[in-house]
N, C-alpha and C positions, 0 to 999 in steps of 0.2 A: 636541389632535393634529389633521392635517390630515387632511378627510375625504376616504376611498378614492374613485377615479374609477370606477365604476360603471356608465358608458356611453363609447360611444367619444367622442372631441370630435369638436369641433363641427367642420364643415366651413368652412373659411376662406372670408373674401370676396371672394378673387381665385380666377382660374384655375386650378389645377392643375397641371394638362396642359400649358397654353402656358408658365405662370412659372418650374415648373420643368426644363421642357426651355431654355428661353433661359439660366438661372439655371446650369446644370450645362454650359454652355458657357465658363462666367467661371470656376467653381469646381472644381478637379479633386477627385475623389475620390481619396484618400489614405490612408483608412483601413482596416485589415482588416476585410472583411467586407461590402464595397462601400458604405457609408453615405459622406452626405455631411455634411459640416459644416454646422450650424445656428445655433453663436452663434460670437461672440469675446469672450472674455473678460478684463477686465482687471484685475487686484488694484492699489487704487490705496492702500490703506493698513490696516496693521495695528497695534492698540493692543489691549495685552493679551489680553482674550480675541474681543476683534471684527473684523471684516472689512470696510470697503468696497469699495465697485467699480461696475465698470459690465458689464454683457451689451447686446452689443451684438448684434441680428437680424438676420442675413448669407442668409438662404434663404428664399423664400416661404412654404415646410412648415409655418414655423415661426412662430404671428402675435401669439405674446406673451413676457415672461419667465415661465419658469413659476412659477405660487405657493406649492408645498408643499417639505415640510424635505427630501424629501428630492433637492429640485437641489442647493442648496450641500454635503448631506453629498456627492454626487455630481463636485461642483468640489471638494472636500476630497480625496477620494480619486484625480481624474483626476490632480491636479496631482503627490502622490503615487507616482503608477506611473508616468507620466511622467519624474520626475526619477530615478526607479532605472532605467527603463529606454533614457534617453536619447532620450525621442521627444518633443522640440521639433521643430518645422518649419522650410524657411523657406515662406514663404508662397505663390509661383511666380507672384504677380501685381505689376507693383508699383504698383498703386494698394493693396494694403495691407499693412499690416506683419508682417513674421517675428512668429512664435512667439519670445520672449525670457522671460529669467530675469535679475534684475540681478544683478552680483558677479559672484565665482567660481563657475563652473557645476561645477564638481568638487565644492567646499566643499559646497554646495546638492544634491548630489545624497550626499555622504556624510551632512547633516542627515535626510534623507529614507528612509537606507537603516538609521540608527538609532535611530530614532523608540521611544520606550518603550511608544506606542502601536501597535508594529508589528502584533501580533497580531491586535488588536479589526481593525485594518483589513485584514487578512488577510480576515480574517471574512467583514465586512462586503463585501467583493472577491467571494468565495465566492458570498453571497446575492444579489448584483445581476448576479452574469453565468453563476452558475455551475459550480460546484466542480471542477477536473479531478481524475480519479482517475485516477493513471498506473497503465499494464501494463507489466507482463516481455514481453519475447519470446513466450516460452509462451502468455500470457493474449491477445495481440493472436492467433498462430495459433487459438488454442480458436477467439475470434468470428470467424476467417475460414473455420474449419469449420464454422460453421453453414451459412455460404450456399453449401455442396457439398453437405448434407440435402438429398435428393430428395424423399421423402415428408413432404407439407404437415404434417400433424396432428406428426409427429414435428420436423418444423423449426421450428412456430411452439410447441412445449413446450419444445424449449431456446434458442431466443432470450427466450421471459417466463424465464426461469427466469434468463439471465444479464442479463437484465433488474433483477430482483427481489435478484440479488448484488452488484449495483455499483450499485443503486438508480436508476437513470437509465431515461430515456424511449424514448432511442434509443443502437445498437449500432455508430454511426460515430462510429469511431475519426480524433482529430484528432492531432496534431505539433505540439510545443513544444520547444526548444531540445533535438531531437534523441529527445525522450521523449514514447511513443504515452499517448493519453489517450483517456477518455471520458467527458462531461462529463454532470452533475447537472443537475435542472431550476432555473432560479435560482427566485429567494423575493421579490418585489416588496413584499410586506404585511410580509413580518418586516423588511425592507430597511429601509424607511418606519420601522418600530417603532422602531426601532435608530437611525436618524435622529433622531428625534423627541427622543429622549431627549439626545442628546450637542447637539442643533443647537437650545438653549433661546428662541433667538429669530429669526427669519426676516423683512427688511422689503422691500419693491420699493415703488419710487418708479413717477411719472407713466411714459412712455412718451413719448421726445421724437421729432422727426421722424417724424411720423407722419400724414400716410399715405405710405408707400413708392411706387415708382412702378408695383409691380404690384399696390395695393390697387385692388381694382372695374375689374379691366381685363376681365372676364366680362362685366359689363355695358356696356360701351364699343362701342356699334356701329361707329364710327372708327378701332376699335383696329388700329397696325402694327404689326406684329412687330418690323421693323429701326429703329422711330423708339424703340421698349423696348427692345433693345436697347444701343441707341446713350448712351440715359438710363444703363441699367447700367454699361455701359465706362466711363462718365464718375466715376461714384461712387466714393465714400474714402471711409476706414472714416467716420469724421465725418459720412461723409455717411445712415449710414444707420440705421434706426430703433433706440433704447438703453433703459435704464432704470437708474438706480443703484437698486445694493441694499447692505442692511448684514444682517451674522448676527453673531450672539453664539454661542459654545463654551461646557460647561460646565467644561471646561477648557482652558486655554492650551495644553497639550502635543499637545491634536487640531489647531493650527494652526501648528505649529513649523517646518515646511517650510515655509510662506507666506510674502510679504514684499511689499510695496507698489513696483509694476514689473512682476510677472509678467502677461503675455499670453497668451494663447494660440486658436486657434483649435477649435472641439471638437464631438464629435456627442454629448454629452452632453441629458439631455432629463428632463421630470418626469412622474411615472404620476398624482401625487395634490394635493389644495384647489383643484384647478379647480372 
């Protein structure tokens, strides 16, 4: 099993500050929740129960592929709710490619929506972002009565308390397809666990193109801003640092919705075998 991350990582070898404010000029944010995109990824082939491909390194943030199971269960599940919920891209730049699916993107999205592993991934959904627990009407007023409690000692014994009923950390209430929520703390360690088991083999290759043009730009006393830029704008996806990897399933049916062609761009990321 791969071992839990323990401390934060390591500080990268470029800038920060500068890579990623230039970097977030090329890359729109697109995602809920303000993240930006950190790999691309490509499914270039599936046989029976394995996977290859390539992660392709698209953000400074981001300065390797990650090494523990539970990235690809994590490309397992993105590609998953993606295709149920129709959130392919196109990409808004064109030095790099749309988000694509090959085929029929209907066919692929009804393989996806009845998967006999729907459940285990329901789950597993749950424990990496977070469980919503919807309210009625009634349940969203109660939490909006707490914050009319004037006196403290009384308002902070019933928010633990509706705390303590819905299990969760905090009392802001989110909106999904119409229906108020409040969402559980996710579970990163059982995530992993859960991982570990279903994702029986995990491989990453070398690291090609590498160094990018904002490795050691910190240390660059000559460093220009518009001449790094300019390096950026010119890049294609080709152009920028990869790695192939292969995983093995302990069953075929965890990988049914996959197919060698899909792309996609993602902020997907690893907690753990760093």
């Amino acid at each position: 099993m791969d071992a839990l991350l323990t401390m934060a990582p390591p500080v990268p070898r470029w800038n920060h500050t500068t890579a990623t404010r230039v970097i977030e000029m090329i890359f729109a944010t697109r995602r809920a929740g303000g993240m930006t995109d950190q790999y691309r990824i490509s499914i270039d082939d599936k046989t029976g129960a394995t996977v290859r491909g390539r992660v392709h390194i698209i953000n400074p943030d981001s300065e390797s592929v990650p090494p523990g199971r539970d990235f690809p269960m994590r490309m397992i599940l993105e590609v998953w709710h993606r295709l149920r919920e129709g959130f392919f891209f196109t990409s808004g730049d064109d030095r790099m490619p749309d988000d694509r699916v090959p085929g029929d993107f209907g066919q692929a999205q009804a393989v996806a929506a009845n998967l006999e592993v729907t459940a285990e991934f329901e789950r597993l959904w749950d424990l990496d972002n977070g469980a919503h627990i919807h309210l009625s009407d009634q349940e969203v007023e109660e939490l909006r009565a707490v914050d009319e409690i004037r006196d403290d000692e009384r308002k902070q014994a019933a928010t633990q308390a509706l705390k303590e009923r819905y299990g969760v950390k905090s009392l802001s209430v989110g909106l999904s397809a119409g229906v108020s929520y409040v969402r559980r703390p996710r579970d990163g360690a059982a995530f992993h666990e859960v991982a570990c088991e279903i994702i029986t083999d995990y491989q990453v290759g070398a690291t090609h193109n590498w160094p990018p043009p904002w490795d050691g730009v910190e240390d660059d006393e000559d460093f220009d801003e518009d001449e790094y830029a300019d390096k950026l704008e010119r890049m294609r996806l080709e152009d920028y640092p990869y790695a192939e990897f292969t995983f093995t399933v302990k069953d075929p049916r965890y990988i049914e919705h996959l197919s060698g062609g899909i792309h996609f761009s993602t902020t997907i990321y690893g907690e753990f075998g760093w």
